[in-house]
N, C-alpha and C positions, 0 to 999 in steps of 0.2 A: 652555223646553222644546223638545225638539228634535221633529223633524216624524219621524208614523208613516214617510214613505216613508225616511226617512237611518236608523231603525234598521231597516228590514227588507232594506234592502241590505247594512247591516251585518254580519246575520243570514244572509243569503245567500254574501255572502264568505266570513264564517266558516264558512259550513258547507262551502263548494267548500274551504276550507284543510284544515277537519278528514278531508275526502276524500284532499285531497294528502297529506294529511301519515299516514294511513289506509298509503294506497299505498308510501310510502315507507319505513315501517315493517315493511311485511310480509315483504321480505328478512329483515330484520335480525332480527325478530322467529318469522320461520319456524321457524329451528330452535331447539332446548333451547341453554340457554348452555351446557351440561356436555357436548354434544358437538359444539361446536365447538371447547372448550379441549380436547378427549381429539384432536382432528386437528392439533394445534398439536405441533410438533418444540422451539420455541428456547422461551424462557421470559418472552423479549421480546415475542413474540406474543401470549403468553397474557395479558401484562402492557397491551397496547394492545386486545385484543378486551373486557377488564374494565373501562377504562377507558373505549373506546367506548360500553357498555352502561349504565355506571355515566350518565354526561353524560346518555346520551338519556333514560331514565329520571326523572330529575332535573332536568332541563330541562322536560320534560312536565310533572312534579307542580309544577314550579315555574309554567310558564305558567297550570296549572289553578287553583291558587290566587291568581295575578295575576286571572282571567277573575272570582272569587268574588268579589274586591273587600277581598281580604285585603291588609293593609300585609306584602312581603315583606321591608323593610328588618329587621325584628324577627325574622323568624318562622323557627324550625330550619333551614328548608330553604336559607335564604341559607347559612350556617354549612356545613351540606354540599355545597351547591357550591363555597362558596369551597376547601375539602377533596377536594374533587373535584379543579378546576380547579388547586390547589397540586400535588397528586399528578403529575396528568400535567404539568407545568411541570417538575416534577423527572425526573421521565421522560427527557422532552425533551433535558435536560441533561444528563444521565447519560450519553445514545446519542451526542450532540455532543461530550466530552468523550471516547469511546472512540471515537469516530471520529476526534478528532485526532488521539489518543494510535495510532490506526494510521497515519495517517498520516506521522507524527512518526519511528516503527518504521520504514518503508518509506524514508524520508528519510533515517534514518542506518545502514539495509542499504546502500544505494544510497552515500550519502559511504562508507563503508568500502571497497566494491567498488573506489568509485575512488581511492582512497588505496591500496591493493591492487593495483592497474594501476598506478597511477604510482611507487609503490612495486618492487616486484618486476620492471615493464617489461614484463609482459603481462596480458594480459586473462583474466579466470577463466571457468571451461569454455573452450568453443569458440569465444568471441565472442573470439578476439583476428584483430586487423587483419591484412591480406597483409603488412605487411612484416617482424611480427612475429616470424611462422613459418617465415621464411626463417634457415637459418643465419646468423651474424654475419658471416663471412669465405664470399667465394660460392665455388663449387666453381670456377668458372672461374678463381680465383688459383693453381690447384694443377695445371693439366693441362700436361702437358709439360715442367716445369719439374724433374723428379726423373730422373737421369740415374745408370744403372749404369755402374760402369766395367768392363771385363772383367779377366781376370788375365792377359791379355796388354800391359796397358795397366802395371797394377800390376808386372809384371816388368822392364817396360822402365825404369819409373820409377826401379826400385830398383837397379837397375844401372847407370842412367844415377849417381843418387846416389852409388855406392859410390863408380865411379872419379871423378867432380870430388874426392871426399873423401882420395884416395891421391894423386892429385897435385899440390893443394896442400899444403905446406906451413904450417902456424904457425910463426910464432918466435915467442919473447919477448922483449921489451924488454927491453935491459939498465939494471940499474939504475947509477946513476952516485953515487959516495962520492962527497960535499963534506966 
């Protein structure tokens, strides 16, 4: 048999835990559940404050019936936690698997963008590099380099042309019978 003073210490512990656990509860248990799901926007929220509720709940009636000296390997309440505990596992997974799946989306915006630059040879919106933006051929290939002639320049030309062309001559070759 165990000695009066090892259960009334026990007794004491337990009772400073049901204190703490008193205190801890009274957030959570403050408000009504139906408005705190009516403050919830996403449906994921509302899906993790149910689930939070659910556990604690269940955890309690579960501890209580451990304290009773009931076997809880048998008894309903395992069966609903394990139900509990399945649930939010799936949860879990569901939010991991749509978190890949963005980040997966963002992975192949991103390769496209850059296939898109390397592609086409610039950058989409405004993100394109300094050298980009510059013309291909710079202006400085072009200054000074375009020269008018006047029609004094042209008259000369064509006069000069006319007479070389009046005083030469062509022949033709004559052709020679074999």
């Amino acid at each position: 048999m165990e000695s009066i003073e090892d259960v009334s210490a026990f007794v004491r512990s337990l009772d400073a835990s049901i204190d703490n656990l008193s205190e801890a509860l009274d957030p959570v248990f403050s408000q009504k559940l139906e408005d705190l799901i009516s403050n919830c926007l996403l449906p994921q929220e509302k899906v993790k404050i149910y689930h939070s509720h659910l556990y604690t709940v269940i955890s309690i009636l579960f501890a209580y019936i451990k304290v009773l000296g009931i076997k809880t390997e048998t008894h309903p309440i395992m069966k609903e936690l394990n139900r509990i505990k399945a649930s939010m596992k799936a949860f879990k997974e569901i939010e991991i698997s749509a978190n890949k799946r963005d980040d997966e989306s963002k992975k192949s915006a991103e390769a496209a963008n850059q296939f898109l630059q390397r592609t086409l040879g610039t950058a989409v919106g405004n993100a394109a590099p300094d050298h980009l933006k510059s013309p291909a051929i710079s202006s400085a290939n072009f200054k000074g380099t375009h020269t008018k002639f006047t029609d004094e320049d042209n008259l000369q030309n064509e006069s000069h042309h006319t007479r070389t062309k009046t005083q030469s001559k062509v022949t033709k070759p004559k052709h020679r019978k074999n």
